[in-house]
N, C-alpha and C positions, 0 to 999 in steps of 0.2 A: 744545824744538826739534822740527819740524817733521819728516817725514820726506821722500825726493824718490819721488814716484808717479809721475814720468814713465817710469819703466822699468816698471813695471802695464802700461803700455797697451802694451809693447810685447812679443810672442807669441815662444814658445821658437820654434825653427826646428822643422819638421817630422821633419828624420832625428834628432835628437836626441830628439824625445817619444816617438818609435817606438822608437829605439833602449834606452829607460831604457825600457820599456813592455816590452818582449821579453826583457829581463832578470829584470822583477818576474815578467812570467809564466812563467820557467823556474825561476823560487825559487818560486814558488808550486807548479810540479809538482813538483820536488824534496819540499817539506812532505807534497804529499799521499802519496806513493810515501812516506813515513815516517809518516804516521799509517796508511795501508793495511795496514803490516806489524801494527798494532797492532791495527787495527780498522775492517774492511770498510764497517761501519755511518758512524763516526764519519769516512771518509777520504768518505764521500757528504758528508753533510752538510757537513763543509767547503770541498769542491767546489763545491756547491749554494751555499752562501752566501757563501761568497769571493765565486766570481766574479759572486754580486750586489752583494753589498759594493762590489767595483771599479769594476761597474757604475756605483754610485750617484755615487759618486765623483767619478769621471771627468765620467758627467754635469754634476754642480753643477759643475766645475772651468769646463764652457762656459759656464755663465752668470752673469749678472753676480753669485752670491749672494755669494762670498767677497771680490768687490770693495766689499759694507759694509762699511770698518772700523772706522767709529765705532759695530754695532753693539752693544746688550749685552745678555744676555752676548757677546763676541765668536763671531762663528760658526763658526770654525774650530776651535772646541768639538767641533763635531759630528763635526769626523773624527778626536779621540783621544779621544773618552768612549767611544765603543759597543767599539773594541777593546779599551783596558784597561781596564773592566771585564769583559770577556768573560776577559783575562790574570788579574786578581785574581778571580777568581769562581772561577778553577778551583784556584786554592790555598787557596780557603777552605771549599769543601765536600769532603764526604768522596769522592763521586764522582768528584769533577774532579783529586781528589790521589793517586786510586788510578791512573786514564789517564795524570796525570804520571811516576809512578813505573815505568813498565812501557816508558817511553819510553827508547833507550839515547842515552848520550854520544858516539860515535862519530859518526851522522848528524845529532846535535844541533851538532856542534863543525863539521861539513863545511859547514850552512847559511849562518857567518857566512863562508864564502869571498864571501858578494855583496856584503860591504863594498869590495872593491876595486872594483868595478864602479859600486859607489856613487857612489865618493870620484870616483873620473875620471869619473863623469857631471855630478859636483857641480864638477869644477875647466870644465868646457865648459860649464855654467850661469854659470860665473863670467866666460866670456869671452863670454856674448851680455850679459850686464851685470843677470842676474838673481838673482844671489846676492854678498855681499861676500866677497873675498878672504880676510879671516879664516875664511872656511867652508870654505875649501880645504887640499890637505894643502900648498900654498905659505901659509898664513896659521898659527891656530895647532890646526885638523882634522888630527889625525894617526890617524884612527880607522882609514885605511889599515892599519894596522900589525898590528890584529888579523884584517882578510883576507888578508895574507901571510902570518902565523903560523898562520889554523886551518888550511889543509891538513896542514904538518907537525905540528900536536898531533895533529889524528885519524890520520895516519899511525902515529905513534908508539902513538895507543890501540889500533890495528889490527893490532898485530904485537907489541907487548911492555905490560904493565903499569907506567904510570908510577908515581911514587908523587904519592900523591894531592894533594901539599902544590904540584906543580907545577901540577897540571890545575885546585886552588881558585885559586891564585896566578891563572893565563892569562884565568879564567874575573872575575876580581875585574877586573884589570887592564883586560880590554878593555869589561869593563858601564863602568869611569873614562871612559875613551877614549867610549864610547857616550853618557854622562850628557854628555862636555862639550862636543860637537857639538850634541845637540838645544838644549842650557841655549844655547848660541849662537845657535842656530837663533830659538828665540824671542823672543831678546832683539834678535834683530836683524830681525825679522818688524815691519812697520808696523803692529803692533798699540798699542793704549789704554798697553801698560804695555813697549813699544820701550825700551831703553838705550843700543843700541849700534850703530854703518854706519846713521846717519841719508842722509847720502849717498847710500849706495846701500845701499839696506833689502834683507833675504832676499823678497822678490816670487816667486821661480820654483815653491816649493813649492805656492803656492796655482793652481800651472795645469797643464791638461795633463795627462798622468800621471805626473807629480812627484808631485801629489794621493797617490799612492800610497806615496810613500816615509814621511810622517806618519802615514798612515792602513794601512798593512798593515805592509812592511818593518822600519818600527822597532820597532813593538810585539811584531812576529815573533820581532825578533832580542833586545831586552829579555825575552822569556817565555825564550826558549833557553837566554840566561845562568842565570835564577832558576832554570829546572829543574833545571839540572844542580850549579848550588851547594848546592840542594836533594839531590839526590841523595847527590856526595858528601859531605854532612855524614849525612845520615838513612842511609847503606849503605857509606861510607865505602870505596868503590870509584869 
């Protein structure tokens, strides 16, 4: 089955790119103001190439590259290989696992509040006709769930010690929730290996600064879960 491209050619609305665009760049200051605490050096450098990174992005997003989709490998490679491997690179050296450990769970658990911001930018992609309904938290995205629970966990890490079996649990739980959004995401993307909303394929991520939500966002907030399951298993705090 084929998939329907007539929704490709047609452009998110303006206040909407801007709006999910102003969001990513305040999760983006938020990160750096928490790598800063860590490490003056390390909060440049991210700075520095984040907002090249986005740059790039954005740019390809205006031109026709990601409109190849019979390329191969598919090009939309290029905007989850350089982040997570940048994600696993830093769990596998000893450098990048000593910077994860020094990192606390409180500002780690605050980050994933931009899932709610997410989810409602994702259900108003669903109503210009660029995303399928099952990507929304009306379909079967419920990833909502873990941006309305992190502020109250970091609340609670902020004022009393939970026990830890709740904070693996929260932390287990919503990586589920996050695994089964993208796992949608792809399979309903007009890509070579598409399963699913032939119909109306996922189109909006490949435009715009949606570009960012595959390419920064999710990888950001996948590293956040690992660290901190990392953590409490290696310190059991």
């Amino acid at each position: 089955m084929q998939p329907n491209l007539h929704f490709f050619l047609i452009p998110i609305s303006d206040g909407l790119s801007w709006a999910f665009g102003g969001v990513v760049i305040c999760f983006g200051w938020f990160l750096w103001r928490l790598l800063r605490t860590i490490s003056r050096r390390i909060a440049s450098y991210f700075l520095v190439f984040g907002l090249a990174w986005l740059g790039v992005l954005w740019g390809l997003a205006q031109t026709p590259f990601f409109a190849q989709l019979d390329a191969k490998p598919p090009r939309f490679l290029v905007v989850l290989v350089p982040p997570m491997t940048l994600v696993v690179s830093l769990f596998l050296t000893r450098q990048g696992r000593y910077f994860l450990d020094q990192l606390p769970l409180k500002p780690l658990t605050w980050l994933h509040t931009i899932r709610v911001a997410v989810e409602v930018s994702l259900w108003y992609l669903f109503l210009e006709h660029q995303i399928p309904q099952m990507m929304t938290f009306e379909g079967y995205n419920w990833d909502i769930l873990a941006g309305i629970t992190a502020p109250l966990l970091a609340w609670y890490l902020q004022r009393s010690t939970l026990p830890r079996w709740v904070v693996l649990a929260w932390n287990l739980l919503a990586l589920g929730l996050l695994v089964n959004i993208v796992g949608m995401a792809i399979l309903s993307a007009p890509l070579p290996f598409q399963q699913l909303n032939f119909a109306q394929p996922n189109v909006g991520i490949f435009k715009s600064t949606f570009i960012w939500l595959p390419g920064f966002v999710v990888p950001v907030v996948f590293w956040a879960h690992l660290v901190a399951i990392r953590r409490i298993y290696a310190t059991g705090n």
